[in-house]
C-alpha positions in Angstrom: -16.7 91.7 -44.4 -15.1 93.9 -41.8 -12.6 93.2 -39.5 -15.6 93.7 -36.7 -17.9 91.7 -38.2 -15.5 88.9 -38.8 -14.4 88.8 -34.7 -17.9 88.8 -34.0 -18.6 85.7 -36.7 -15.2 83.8 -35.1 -16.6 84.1 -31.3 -19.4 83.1 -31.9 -18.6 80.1 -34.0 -16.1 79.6 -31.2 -18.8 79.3 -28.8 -21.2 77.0 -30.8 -18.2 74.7 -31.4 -17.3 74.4 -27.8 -20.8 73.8 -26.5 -21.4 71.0 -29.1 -18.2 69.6 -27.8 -19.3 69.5 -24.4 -22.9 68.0 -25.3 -20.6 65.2 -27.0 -18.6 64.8 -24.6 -21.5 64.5 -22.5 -23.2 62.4 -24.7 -19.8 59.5 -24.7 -20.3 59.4 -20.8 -23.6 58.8 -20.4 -22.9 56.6 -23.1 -20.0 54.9 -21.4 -21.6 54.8 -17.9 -24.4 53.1 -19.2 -22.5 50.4 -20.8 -20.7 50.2 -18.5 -23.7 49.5 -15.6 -25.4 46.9 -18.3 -22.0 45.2 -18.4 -21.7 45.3 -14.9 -25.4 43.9 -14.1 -24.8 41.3 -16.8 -21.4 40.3 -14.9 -23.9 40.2 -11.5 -26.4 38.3 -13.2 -24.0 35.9 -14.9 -22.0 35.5 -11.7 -25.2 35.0 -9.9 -26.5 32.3 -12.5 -23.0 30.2 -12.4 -23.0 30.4 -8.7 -26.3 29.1 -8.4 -25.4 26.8 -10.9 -22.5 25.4 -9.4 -24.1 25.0 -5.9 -26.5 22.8 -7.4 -24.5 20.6 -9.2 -21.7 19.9 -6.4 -24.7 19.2 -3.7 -26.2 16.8 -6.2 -23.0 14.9 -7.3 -22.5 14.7 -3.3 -25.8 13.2 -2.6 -25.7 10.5 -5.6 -22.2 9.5 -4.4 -23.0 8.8 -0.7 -26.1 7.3 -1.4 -24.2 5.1 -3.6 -21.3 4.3 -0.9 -23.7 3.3 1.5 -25.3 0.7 -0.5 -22.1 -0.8 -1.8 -20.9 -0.8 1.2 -24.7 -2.9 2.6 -24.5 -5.3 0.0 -21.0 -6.0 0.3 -21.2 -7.1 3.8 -22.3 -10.9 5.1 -22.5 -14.2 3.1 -24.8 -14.4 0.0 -27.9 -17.0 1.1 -29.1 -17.4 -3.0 -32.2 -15.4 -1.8 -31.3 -11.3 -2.5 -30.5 -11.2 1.6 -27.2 -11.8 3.6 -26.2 -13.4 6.5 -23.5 -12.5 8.9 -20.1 -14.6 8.0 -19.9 -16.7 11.4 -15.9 -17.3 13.0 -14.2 -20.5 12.0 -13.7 -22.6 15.6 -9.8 -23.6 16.0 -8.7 -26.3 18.3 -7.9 -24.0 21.0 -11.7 -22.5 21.0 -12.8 -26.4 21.8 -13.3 -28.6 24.3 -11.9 -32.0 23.7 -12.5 -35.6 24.6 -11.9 -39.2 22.9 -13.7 -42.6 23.6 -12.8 -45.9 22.4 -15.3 -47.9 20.3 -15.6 -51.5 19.4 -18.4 -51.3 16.2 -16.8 -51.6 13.1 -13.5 -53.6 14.4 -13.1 -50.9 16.8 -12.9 -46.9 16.3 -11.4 -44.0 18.3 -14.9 -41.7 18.8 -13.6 -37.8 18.6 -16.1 -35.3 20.6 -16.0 -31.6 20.1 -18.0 -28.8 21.9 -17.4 -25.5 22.3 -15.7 -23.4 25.2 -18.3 -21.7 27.5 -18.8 -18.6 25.7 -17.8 -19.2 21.9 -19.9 -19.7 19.5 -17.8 -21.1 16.2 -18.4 -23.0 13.2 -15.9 -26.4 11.6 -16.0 -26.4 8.0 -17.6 -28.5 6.0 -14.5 -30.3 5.6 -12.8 -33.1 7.2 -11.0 -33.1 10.3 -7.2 -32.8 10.5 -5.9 -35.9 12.2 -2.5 -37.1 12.8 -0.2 -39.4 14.2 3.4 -39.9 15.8 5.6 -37.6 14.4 6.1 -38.3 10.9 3.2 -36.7 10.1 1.1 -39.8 9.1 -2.7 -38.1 8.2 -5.8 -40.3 8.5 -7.4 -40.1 4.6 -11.2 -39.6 4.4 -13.9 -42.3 5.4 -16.7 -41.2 3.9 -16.9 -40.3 0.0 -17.9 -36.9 0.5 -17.5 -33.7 3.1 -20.6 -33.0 5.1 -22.1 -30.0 6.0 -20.5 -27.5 8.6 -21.3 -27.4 12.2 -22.0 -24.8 14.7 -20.9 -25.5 18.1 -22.4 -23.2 20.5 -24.0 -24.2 24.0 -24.3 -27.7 24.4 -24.0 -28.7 21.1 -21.6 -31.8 20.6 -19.6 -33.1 16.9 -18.4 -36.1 16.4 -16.0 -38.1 14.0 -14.4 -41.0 14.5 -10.8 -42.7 13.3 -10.1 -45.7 12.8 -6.3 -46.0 13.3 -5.6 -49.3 11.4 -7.5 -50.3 7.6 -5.2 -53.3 7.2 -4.6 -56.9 7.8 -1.6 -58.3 9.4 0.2 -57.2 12.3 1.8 -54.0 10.6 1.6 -50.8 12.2 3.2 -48.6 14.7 2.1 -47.9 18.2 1.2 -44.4 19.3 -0.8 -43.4 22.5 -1.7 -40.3 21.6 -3.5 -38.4 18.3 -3.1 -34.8 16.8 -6.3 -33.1 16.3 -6.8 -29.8 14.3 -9.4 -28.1 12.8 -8.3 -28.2 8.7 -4.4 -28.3 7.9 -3.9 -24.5 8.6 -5.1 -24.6 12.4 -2.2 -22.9 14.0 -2.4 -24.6 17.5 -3.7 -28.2 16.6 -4.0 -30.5 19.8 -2.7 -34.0 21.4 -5.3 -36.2 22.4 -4.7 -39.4 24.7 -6.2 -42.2 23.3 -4.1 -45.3 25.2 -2.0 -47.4 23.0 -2.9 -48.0 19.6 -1.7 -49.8 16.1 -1.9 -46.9 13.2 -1.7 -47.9 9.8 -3.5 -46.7 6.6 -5.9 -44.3 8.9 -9.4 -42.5 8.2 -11.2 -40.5 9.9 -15.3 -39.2 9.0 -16.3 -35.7 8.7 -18.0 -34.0 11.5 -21.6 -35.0 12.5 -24.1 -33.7 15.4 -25.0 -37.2 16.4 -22.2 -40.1 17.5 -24.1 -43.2 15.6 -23.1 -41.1 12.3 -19.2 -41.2 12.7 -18.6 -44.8 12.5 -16.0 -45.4 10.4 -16.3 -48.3 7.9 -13.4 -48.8 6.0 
């Protein structure tokens, strides 16, 4: 081959080369920047899907829990009644929410009648429990006269309880004498009060539980 013919043969294998080149070059980019895109569509899309995804979830998780709060919180409130419903839980009277007043008795070898009502504008329950009634100040208690508590009181208006004390259970003339008795409402009342009653014998005392009508608190020992 002659030195002509062979320059000729280089160039143009020198061109076919190079424009191959480019159309693979060509070829990796489009290639590329495709792939790219698709990757970058699937990202958006995947983004998209655990966006949406997570929105749900948070807003449904929310809803559950503060529907469940708020009835927790309903049924959690008020006294049970034993029926599926509630009532509210009413205030506990103290001594110092009452008005006082004590009458001496003859039925029953003589009593000391307790009255209780409420102070204008309270409206308070006593326990169904026995009063707390004391005397002098050795702390002598008055036991229970009946076998068993009653039921609790409400003392609202011109509602009136009663219980009554009889100071002295036994025979003979033992005793000490008092003039006044301590009156509170259970052993924890934190301002209990001093009732006159005029002079009396106490010995062995006892004392009913609360009732809504007077003929109920006579204590027989």
């Amino acid at each position: 081959m002659s030195g002509n013919r062979r320059k000729a043969f280089l160039v143009s294998a020198a061109l076919v080369g190079g424009a191959l080149l480019m159309t693979a070059c060509q070829d990796t980019d489009t290639a590329q920047d495709t792939g790219t895109a698709q990757g970058s569509s699937s990202a958006a899309s995947d983004s998209s899907t655990a966006g949406s995804g997570k929105g749900t979830d948070k807003g449904s998780d929310k809803g559950s829990d503060a529907s469940g709060q708020g009835t927790v919180d309903g049924a959690g409130s008020g006294a049970d009644t034993g029926n599926g419903e509630r009532e509210p839980v009413g205030q506990t009277c103290g001594a110092n929410d009452i008005s006082w007043s004590t009458k001496s008795e003859t039925q029953a070898g003589g009593y000391i009648l307790i009255s209780a009502k409420a102070k204008s504008g309270i409206s308070c329950y006593l326990p169904a429990a026995l009063p707390t009634v004391a005397f002098g100040s050795d702390g002598t208690q008055a036991g229970p006269a009946e076998q068993s508590v009653g039921e609790q009181v409400k003392l609202s208006g011109s509602t009136t309880a009663y219980a009554g004390v009889k100071t002295k259970t036994t025979n003979g003339d033992g005793g000490k004498e008092l003039d006044s008795i301590i009156v509170g409402v259970g052993d924890d009342d934190p301002n209990p009060v001093s009732l006159p009653v005029g002079t009396i014998t106490v010995e062995d005392p006892i004392v009913t539980n609360w009732h809504t009508a007077p003929a109920d608190a006579v204590p027989f020992s």
